[in-house]
N, C-alpha and C positions, 0 to 999 in steps of 0.2 A: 410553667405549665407547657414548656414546649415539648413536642415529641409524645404529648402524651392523651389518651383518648378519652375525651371529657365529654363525647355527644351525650352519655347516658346518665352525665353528672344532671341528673333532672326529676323532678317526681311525676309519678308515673301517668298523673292526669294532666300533664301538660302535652303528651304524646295521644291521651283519649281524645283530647279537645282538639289538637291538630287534624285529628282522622273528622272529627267531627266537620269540622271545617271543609276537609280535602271533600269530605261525599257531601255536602250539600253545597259545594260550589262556588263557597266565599272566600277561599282560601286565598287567591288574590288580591282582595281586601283589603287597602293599608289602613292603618291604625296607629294609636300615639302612647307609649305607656311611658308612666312616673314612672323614678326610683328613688325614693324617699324616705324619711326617719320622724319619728315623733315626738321623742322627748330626749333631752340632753343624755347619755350613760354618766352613771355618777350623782344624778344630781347636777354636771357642770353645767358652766354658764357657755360653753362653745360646742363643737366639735370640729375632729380634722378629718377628711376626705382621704381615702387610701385603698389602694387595690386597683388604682383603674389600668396599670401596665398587663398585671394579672387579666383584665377583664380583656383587654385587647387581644392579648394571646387565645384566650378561650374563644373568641370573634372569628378568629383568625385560621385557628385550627377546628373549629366548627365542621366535624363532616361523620359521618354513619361508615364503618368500617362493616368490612363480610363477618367481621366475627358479629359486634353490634347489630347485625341484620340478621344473622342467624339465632339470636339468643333474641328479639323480639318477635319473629314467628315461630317461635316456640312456646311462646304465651296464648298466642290462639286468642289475641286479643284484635287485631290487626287485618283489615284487608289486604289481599295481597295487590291493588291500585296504590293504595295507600304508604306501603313496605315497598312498591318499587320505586315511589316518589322519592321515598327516603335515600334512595343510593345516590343521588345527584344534590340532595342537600346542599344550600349552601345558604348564608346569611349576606341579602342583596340590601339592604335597610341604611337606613341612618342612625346613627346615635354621635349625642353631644352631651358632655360631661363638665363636671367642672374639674378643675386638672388638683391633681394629688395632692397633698402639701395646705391645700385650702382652708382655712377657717370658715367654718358651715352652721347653719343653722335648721332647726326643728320646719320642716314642712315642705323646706325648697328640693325643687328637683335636682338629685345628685348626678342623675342619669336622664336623659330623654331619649326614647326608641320610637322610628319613626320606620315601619316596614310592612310586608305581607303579613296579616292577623298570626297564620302558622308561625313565622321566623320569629315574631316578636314575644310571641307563647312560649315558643322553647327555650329562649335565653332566660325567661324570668327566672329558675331557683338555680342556674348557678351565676348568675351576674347576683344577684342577693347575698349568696353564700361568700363571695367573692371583697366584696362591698363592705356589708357586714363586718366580717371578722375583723379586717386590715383597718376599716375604720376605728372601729372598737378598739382595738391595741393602738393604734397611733393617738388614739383621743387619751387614754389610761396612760401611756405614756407622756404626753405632756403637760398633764397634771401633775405624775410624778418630778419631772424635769424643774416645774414650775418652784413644786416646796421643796427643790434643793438647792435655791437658788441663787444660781450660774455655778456649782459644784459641778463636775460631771457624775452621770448615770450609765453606769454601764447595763446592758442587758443581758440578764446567763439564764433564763428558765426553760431551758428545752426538755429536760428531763422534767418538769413536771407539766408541761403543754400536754393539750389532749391530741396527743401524736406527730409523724413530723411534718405533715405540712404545716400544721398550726404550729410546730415550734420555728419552723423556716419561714413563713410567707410571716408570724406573729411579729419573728425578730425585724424582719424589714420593716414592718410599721412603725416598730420601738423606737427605731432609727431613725424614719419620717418623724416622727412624733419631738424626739430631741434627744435621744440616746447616745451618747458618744462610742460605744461601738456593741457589742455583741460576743457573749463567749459560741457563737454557733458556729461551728467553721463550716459549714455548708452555705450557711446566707452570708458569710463574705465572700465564700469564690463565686456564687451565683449573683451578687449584689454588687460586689466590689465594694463590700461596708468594713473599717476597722476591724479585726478579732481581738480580743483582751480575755486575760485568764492571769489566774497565779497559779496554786497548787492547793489540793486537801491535804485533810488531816491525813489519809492516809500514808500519804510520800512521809511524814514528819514521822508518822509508825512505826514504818519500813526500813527507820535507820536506828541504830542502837541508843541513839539520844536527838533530844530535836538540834541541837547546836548542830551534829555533824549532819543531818539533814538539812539546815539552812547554810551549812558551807558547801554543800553538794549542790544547791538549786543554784546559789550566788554564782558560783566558778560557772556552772551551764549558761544563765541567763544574766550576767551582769548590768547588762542594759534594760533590765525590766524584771528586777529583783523586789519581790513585792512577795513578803515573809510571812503567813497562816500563825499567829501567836497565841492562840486559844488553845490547842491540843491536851495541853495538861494543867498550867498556870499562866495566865493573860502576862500577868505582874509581876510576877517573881522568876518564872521562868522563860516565857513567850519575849517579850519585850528584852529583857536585859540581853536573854542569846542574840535577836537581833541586833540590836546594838554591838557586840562583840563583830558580830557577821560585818556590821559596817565600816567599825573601826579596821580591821582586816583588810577589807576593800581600801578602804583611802590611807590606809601606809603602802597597801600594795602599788598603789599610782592608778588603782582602777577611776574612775571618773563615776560618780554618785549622780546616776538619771533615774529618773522613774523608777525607785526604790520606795520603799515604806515597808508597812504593815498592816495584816488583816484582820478586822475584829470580826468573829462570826457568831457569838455568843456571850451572854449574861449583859447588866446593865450598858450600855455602849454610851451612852453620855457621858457616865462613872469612869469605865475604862479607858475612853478617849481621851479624857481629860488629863488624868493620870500619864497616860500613855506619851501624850503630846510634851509635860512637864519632863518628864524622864529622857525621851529624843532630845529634849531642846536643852536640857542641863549638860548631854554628852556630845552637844558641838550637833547636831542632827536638826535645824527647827524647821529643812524646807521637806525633810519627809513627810510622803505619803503616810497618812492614815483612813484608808476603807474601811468599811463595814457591810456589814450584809447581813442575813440574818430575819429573810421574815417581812423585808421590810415594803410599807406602800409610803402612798403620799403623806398621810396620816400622821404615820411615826415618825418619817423624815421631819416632816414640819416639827411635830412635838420635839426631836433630838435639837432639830436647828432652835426652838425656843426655847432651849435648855443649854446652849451655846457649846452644843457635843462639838470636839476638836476632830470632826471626822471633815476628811476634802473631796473621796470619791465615793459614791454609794455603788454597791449591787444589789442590784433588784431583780427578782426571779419569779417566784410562782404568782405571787400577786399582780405582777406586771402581764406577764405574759399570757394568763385565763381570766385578766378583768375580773381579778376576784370578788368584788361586792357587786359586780353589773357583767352577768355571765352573757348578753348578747345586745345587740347594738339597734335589733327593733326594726329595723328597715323593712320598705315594703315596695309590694311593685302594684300600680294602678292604672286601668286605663284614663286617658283622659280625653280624647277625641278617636273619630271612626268617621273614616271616608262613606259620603252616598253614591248614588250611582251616576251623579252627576258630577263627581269627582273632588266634591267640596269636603273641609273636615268638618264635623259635625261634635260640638264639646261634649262631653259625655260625665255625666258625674254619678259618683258613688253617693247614699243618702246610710244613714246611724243612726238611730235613739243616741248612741255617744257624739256630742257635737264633734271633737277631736279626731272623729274618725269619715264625716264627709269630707270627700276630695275638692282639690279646687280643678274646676274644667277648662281644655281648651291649651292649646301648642303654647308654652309659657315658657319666658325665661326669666332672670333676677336678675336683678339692680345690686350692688354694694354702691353705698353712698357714704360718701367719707365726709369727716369735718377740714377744708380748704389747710387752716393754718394747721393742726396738729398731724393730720394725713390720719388720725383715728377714726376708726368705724361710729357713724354715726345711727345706720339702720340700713336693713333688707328690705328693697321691695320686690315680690311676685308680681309680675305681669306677661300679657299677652305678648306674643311673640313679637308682634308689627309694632307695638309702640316704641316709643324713643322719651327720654328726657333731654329737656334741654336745661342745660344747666345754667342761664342766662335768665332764667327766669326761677320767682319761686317754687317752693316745695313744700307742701304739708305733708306731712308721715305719720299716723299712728301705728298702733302695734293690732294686728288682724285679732288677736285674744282679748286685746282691752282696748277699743275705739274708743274711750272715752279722752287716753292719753293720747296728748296730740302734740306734735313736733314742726314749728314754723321754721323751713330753713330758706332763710334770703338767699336772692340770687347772688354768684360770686363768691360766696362763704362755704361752697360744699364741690367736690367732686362725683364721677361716676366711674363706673366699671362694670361691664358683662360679664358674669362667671360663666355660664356657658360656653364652652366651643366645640368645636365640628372635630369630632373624631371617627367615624365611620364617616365616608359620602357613596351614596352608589353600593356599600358593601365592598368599598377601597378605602383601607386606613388611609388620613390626611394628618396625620397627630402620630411623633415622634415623642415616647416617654422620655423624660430627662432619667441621667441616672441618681440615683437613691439618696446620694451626699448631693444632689445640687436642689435635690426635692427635699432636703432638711432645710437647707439654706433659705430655702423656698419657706417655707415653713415657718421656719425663726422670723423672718420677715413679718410673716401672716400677724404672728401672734403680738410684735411688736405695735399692731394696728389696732387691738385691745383695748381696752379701760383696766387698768387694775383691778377694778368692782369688776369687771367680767373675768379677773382669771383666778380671784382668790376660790379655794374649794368648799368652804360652806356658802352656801347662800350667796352665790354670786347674782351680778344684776345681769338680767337679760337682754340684749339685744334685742329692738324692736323688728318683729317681719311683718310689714304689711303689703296687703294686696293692693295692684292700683283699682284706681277707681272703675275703671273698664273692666278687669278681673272681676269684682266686687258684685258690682251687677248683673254681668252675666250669671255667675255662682249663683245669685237671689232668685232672677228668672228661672232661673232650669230646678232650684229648690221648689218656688212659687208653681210653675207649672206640672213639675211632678206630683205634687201635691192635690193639685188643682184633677189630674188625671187620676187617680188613685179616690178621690173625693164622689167622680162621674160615677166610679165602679161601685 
């Protein structure tokens, strides 16, 4: 996002509301908003956190250019006190995130914004936009990662992405998620992520028969001769020319690395199997055999319980547009508002949908691990000022089902703040890692799992509950709204 003019990346009543603000006086007003998600995409039983490097940059480069200032008083929507407040824009606030790579759940805040009511108005739809997406594709991806498992997944759907940022900022997520590289060579020079590729059918067209078109790619790319065998015949003619192509190679003294073959159509269980039998009778058994073709976590799984002889999958359009879960749900809410005595004041959202009142008041999260295994045991929401002490017990329910309750003695559990301070002041204090150290990060996370939370139907939930302090307040500020509303 560097270099490039995102003030207007915003809808358009987020700019009504700032005027609003600016003329009656409140605009210096600080305030606290969530950023937040509701329910797993997919169905899963996690998600992973991604985009906050993206989110920085948009912080960062945050300002109203002459053009921006002339195309908004052209709207006639705008006082001009207001249009010349904009030329000096800047975002002075705080925000603290939980860092990239994260294993996350339904309700916690991913983002907390703490600044002028105006600054913290404007960033909401594209810090969402931002959020959202990279979320979304880093969650889809290591799902998919998970049912190919430990095979690698390469990522290639740019051309069917809905355009290129979403095929570029999508591919980094793939990557955060557990992707082993990326056919996008834009998001590797920008990411410094792997690129991977073989060839289409077409190159195998373009030569008078597919044999002298795989002696053509061999002799260019010897060290990563990875042969397209479906063009005409997988089995009769895909497969055996490759084979010729390898024998060739290894009389010649070339050295056989990252070689195989690409399946990209008709049954791939069927044809891998076969495929693998025929490699391994002709002296070939540590060849590569990929596939692609269409595929999600889904099929993967079904190929691998069908025991397909494939080692590396491509995965494309379903990966990269979240194909059954087209958006990741996220929202932005206030949740405290300074008075004029300079205190914050919790502030909650109320729903006929229970799911959709907020929890009030400057909060951060608890991960609370289990001691011996280092696995997640449960999320707690709480106020900002508390602490656990972990020398003493712990009871935990899950905030959806208080009825399930969780005793953890003291000594048998860990803790951990996900929150940290990434804006102070409106000065970055948080250095993004880069994108292969935030997968590492990542793989980590996920190793801290239950199985029952990473399988893809019906995985078990991770409890989030509120502390006790949380809890009540939320009840009071329910109870008295109510109670206020009741007067009327």
């Amino acid at each position: 996002m560097k270099g490039r003019d995102w003030a207007l990346l915003t809808d358009l009543y987020e700019l009504t509301m700032m005027q609003g603000y600016y003329e009656t006086g409140s605009d210096k007003r600080q305030v606290v908003f969530d950023l937040f998600y509701r329910n797993n995409p997919s169905g899963n039983g996690y998600a992973i956190a991604a985009g906050l490097e993206q989110a920085i940059e948009y912080i960062n480069n945050l300002r109203f250019t002459e053009e921006d200032i002339a195309y908004l008083s052209s709207l006639h929507l705008f006082s001009e006190n207001f249009i010349a407040y904009l030329k000096d824009f800047r975002f002075t606030g705080e925000i603290y995130a939980i860092p990239e790579g994260t294993v996350v759940f339904p309700r916690e805040p991913l983002m907390r914004i703490k600044a002028p009511i105006m600054e913290a108005q404007l960033v909401e739809t594209a810090l969402l936009n931002i959020i959202n997406h990279q979320s979304l594709i880093a969650t889809k991806a290591a799902r998919v990662v998970w049912a190919a498992k430990g095979d690698p997944v390469m990522e290639f759907g740019l051309r069917r992405a809905q355009g290129p940022d979403a095929g570029t900022w999508g591919a980094r997520a793939a990557v955060i998620g557990g992707c082993c590289g990326t056919s996008n060579v834009l998001t590797g020079k920008l990411f410094d992520v792997p690129v991977k590729g073989t060839h289409a059918h077409s190159w195998v067209m373009s030569f008078p028969d597919e044999l002298t078109a795989f002696r053509a790619y061999a002799k260019m790319f010897p060290d990563a001769c990875l042969l397209l065998v479906d063009t005409y015949n997988t089995l009769e003619s895909g497969v055996p020319n490759a084979i010729k192509v390898f024998r060739e190679m290894r009389e010649a003294g070339i050295p056989l690395k990252n070689y195989g073959i690409r399946l990209d159509s008709g049954d791939l269980a069927y044809l891998s199997k076969k495929a693998k039998a025929m490699l391994e009778k002709a002296g070939f058994p540590d060849a590569i055999i990929s596939a692609s073709s269409d595929l999600d976590e889904y099929l993967i799984a079904s190929l691998k319980q069908q025991e397909a002889k494939i080692s590396l999958w491509g995965v494309g359009t379903k990966l990269i547009t979240s194909d059954d879960c087209p958006a990741f749900g996220g929202v932005y809410k206030m949740a405290a508002e300074q008075d004029a005595e300079g205190n914050f004041v919790p502030k909650i959202k109320l729903s006929n949908n229970a799911a959709k009142v907020t929890n009030p008041g400057i909060k951060k999260v608890f991960r609370i691990y289990d001691k011996e295994t280092g696995k997640m045991k449960a999320d707690l929401i709480a106020l900002d000022e508390e602490v656990i002490d972990e020398s003493a017990p712990l009871e935990i329910s899950d905030d959806t089902a208080k009825w399930k309750k969780m005793r953890l003695e003291s000594g048998t559990y860990t803790v951990r703040e996900l929150l940290v301070p990434i804006f102070v002041d409106g000065k970055q204090v948080y250095e993004s890692p880069k994108v292969m150290e935030i997968q590492a990060y990542c793989n980590k996370e996920k190793e801290t799992l239950w199985d029952e939370q990473m399988r893809i139907n019906n995985p078990h939930i991770l409890p989030v509950d509120l502390s006790d302090k949380l809890l009540r307040l939320k009840s009071d500020l329910i109870d008295q709204l109510s109670m206020d509303r009741n007067k009327k």
